[in-house]
N, C-alpha and C positions, 0 to 999 in steps of 0.2 A: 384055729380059724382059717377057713380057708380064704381065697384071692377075690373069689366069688363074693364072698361077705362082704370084703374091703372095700370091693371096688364098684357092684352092680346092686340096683336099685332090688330089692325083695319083697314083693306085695304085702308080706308078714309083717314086715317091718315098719314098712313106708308111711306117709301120710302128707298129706299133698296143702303146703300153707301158699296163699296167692295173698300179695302185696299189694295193696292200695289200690287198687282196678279202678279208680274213683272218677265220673263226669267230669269235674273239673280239671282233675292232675290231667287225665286224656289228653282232653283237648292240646294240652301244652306240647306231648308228644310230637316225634313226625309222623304223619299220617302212614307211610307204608311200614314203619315200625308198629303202632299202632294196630293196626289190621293184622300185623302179622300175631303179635300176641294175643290178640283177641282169640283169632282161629287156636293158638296151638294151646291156650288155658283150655280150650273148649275142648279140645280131645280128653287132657288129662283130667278133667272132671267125668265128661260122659267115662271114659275109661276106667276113673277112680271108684265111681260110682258101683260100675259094672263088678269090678272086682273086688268089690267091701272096703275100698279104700277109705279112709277117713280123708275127708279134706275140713280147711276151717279158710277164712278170711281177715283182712284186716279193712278198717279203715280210718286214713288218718285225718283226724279234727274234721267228723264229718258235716259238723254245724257249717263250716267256710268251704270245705270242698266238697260237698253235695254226696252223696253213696255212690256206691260201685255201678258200674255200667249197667245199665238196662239189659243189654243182652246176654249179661250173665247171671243175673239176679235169681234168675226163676232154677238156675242149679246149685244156688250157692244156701247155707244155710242164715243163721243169725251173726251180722258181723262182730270181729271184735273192734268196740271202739277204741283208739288211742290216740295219744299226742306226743308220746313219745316215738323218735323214730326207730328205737330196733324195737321188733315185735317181742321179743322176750326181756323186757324191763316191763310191760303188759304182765298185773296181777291176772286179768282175764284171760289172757293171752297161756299162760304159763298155767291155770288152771283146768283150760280146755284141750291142750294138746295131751294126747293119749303117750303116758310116762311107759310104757310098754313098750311102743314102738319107737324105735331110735331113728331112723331112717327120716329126714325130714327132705321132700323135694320144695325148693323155692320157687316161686315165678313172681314177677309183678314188675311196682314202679314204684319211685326212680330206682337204677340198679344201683345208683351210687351214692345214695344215701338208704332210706332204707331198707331195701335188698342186703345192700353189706352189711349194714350193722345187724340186723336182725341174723345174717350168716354168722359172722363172728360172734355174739350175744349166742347164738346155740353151737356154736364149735366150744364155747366156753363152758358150757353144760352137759360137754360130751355127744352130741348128739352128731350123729352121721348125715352131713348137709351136703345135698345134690342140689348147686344151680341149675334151672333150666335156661339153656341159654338162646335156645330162640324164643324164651317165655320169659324175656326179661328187658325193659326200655326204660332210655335216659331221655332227656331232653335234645344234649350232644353225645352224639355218637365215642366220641373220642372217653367221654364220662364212662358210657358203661364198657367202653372197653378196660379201661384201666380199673376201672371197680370188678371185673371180669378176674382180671390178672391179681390183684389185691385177695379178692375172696381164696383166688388158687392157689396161693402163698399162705395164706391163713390155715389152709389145708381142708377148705370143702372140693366136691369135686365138681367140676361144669361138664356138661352134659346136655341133652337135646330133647327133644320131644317123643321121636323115635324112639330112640336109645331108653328111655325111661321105659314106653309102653311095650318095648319087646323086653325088656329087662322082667317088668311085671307077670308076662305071660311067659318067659324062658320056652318055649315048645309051640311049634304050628299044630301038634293034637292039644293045647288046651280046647275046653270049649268054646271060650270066648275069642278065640282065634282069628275066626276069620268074619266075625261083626265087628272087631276091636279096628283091626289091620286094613277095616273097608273106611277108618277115619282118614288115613291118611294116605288116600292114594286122591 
């Protein structure tokens, strides 16, 4: 195995799970945290999409916190619903991820509750978890930092939005190069 496998995200591999993106939980966020994951979920969808990426979603007890954002709705498929906070204690959850690919990249909210636990629940399964970490909010800042550090210790890796979508494409001659690369300038 090489350094490459260990270490960078592999479109082969990957598959892209976003955490609770939910109306309600939102609002609780800070606004320019808020904003900022909104935009960089958005890359790695349109990007995930572009590249046959699987993605899946969750959402938690959506009866009281209402579904996921409106403006991510229309790229997202059918949620998984749960009530427990780590996504993989989710019968549906654990159904629907593709057991092929190991690679799981995170985002969503809270990071420090279940962001981690659902990171830990799949470090426990084996599975190769990429935080995205400008694709990840707390309430308090200080929360998802130390849920940050928690996760890193657990031994997923944290990681960024960038860093994921060039990891995916490895090469400026892929094809999807230079539409992918125009998300983020």
């Amino acid at each position: 195995m090489s350094a490459a496998d260990l270490w960078l995200c592999d479109r082969e591999q990957s598959q892209l799970v976003i955490i609770d993106i939910q109306e309600r939980l939102a609002t609780a966020m800070p606004a320019d945290c808020l904003d900022n994951i909104e935009n960089q979920i958005g890359v790695l969808l349109v990007a995930a999409r572009q590249l046959g990426i699987p993605s899946l979603h969750s959402e938690q007890y959506p009866q009281g916190l209402v579904p996921t954002l409106v403006s991510l709705r229309p790229q997202l498929g059918t949620p998984v619903e749960k009530t427990c906070f780590t996504c993989s204690a989710s019968g549906t959850f654990s159904q629907r991820l593709d057991t092929e690919r190991r690679q799981i990249i995170l985002c969503g909210i809270e990071t420090h509750i279940c962001v981690l636990q659902t990171a830990v629940g799949l470090l426990e399964k084996n599975y190769q978890v990429f935080v995205v970490e400008d694709g990840v909010c707390s309430r308090r800042d200080e929360n998802r930092r130390n849920a940050l550090e928690r996760i890193r210790q657990a031994g997923a890796q944290i990681t960024n939005t960038e860093s994921v979508l060039f990891e995916w494409l490895r090469d400026a001659s892929h094809p999807d190069f230079k539409a992918l690369s125009k998300l983020i300038r």
